[in-house]
C-alpha positions as CSV (number, residue, x, y, z in Angstrom):
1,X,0.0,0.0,0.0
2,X,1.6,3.5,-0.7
3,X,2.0,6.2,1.7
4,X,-1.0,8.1,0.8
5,X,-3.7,5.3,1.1
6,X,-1.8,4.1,4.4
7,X,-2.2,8.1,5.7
8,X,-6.2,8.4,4.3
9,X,-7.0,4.9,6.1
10,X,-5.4,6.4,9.5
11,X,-7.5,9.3,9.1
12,X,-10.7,7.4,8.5
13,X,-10.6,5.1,11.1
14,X,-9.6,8.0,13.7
15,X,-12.2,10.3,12.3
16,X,-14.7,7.2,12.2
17,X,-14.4,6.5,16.0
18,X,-13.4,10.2,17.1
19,X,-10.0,9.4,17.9
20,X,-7.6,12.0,18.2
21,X,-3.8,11.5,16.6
22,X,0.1,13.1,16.9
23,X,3.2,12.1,16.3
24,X,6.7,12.6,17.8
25,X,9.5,12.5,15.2
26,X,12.9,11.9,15.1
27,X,14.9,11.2,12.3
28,X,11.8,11.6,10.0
29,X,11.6,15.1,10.8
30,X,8.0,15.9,10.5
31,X,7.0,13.4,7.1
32,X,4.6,11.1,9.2
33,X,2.3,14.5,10.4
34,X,2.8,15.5,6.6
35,X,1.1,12.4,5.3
36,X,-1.6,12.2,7.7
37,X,-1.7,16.5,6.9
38,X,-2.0,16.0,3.4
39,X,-5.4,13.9,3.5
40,X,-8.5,16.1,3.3
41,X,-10.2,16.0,6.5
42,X,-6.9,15.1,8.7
43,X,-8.0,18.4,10.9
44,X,-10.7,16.0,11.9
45,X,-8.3,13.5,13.9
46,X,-4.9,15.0,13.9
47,X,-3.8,16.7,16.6
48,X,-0.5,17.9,15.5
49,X,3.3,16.6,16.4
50,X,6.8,18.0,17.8
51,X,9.6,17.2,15.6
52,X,12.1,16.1,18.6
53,X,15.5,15.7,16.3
54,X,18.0,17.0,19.4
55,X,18.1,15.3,22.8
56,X,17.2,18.6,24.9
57,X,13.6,18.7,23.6
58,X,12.8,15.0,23.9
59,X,13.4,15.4,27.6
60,X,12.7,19.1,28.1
61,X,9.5,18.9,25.7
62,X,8.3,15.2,25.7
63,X,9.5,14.1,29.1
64,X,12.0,11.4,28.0
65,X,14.0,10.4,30.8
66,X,17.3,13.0,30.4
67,X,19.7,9.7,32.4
68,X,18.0,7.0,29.6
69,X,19.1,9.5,26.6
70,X,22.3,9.8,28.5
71,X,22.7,6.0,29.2
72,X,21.0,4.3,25.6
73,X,21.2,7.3,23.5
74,X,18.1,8.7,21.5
75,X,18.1,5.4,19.1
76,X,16.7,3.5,22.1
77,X,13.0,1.7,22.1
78,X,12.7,3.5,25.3
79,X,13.0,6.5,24.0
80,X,10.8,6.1,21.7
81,X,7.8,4.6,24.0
82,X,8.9,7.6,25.6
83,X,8.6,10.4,22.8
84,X,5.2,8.6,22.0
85,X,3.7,8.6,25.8
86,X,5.0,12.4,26.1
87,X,3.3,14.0,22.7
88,X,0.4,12.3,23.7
89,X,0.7,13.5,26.8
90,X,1.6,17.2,26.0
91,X,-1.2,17.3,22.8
92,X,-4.1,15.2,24.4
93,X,-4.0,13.0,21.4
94,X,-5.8,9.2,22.0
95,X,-2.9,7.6,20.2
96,X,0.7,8.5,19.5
97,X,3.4,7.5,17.3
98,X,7.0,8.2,17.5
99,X,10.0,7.4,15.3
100,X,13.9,7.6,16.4
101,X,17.0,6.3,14.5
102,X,19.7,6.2,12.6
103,X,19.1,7.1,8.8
104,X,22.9,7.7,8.3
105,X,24.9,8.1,6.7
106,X,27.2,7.7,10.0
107,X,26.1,5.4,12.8
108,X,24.3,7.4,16.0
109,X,25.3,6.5,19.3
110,X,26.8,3.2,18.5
111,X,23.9,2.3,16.7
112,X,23.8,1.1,13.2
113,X,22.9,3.1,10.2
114,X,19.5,1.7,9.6
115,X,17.8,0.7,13.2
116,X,14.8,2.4,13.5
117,X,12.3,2.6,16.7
118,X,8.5,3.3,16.3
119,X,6.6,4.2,19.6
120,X,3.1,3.9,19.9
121,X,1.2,4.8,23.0
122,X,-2.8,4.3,23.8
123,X,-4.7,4.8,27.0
124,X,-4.0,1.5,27.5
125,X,0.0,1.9,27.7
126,X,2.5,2.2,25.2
127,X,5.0,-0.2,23.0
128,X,8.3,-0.1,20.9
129,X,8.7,-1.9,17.9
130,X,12.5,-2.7,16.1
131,X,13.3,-2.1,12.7
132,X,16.5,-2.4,10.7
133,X,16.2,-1.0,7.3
134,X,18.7,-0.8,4.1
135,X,19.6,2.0,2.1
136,X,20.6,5.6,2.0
137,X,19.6,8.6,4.3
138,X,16.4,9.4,2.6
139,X,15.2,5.9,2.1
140,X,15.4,4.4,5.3
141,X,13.6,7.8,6.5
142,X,10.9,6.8,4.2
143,X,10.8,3.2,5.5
144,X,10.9,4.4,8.5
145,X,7.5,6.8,8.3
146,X,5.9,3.6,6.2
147,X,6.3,2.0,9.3
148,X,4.9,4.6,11.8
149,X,1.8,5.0,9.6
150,X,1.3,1.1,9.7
151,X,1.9,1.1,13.5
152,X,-0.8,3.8,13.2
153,X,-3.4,2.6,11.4
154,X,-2.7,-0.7,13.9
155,X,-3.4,0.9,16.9
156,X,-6.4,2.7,15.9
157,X,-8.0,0.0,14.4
158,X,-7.4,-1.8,17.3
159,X,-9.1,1.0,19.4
160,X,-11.6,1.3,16.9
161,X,-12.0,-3.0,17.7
162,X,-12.3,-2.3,21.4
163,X,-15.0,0.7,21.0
164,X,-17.1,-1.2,19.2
């Protein structure tokens, strides 16, 4: 499925079930709210997003623990259960996503070039998924916002399941 039809089905099942959305970006910089944003009627679930590139404002703005940035650098899936749980916090958003890694073209923190972390966070808590993704810079950005939107459109239509 491409990125648009992955965005429009986020929106629809948010905007279906009233759920409110944002998004807390790392190394993609602001293209998962751009894809939900470019979908007519996104104003109807999104929320909006902090893009979070430097360690100062995932702690300072999204209440990521400063001594786990310090200890597992920001390519951590702490961090990133952490960046989600904070914008959903801070923009009273139902469900969060986050994203955090190393698109290159140098490793970050020890990590490798390619391992990505997606946050998600609900009412009902928050998880980290693992991703380790090939090619350059821009394309394992664009992997890595494919796989925020899928982790999404996952946890809303699982909310969506649950309100029924």
């Amino acid at each position: 499925m491409d990125r648009h039809n992955l965005a429009e089905q986020v929106i629809l099942a948010a905007v279906a079930k009233g759920l409110t959305i944002s998004s807390a970006e790392s190394l993609t910089a602001g293209m998962v709210s751009a894809a939900l944003a470019a979908v007519p009627g996104a104003s109807g679930a999104l929320q909006g997003a902090v893009v979070s590139y430097q360690n100062r404002v995932k702690s300072g703005l999204l209440g990521v623990d400063a001594s786990l940035l310090e200890r597992n650098g920001a390519v951590d899936p702490q961090v990133a259960r952490e960046m989600a749980e904070g914008v959903r916090r801070r923009l009273e958003a139902d469900i969060a996503v986050a994203t955090t890694g190393a698109a290159g073209p140098e490793p970050h923190g020890g990590k490798p070039v390619g391992t990505v972390f997606v946050g998600v966070a609900t009412a009902a808590g928050s998880r980290a998924e693992a991703f380790s993704f090939a090619g350059g810079r821009a394309e394992i950005r664009e992997q890595a916002t494919d796989a925020a939107l899928s982790a999404l459109l996952e946890a809303v239509e699982s909310a969506a399941a649950s309100a029924d």
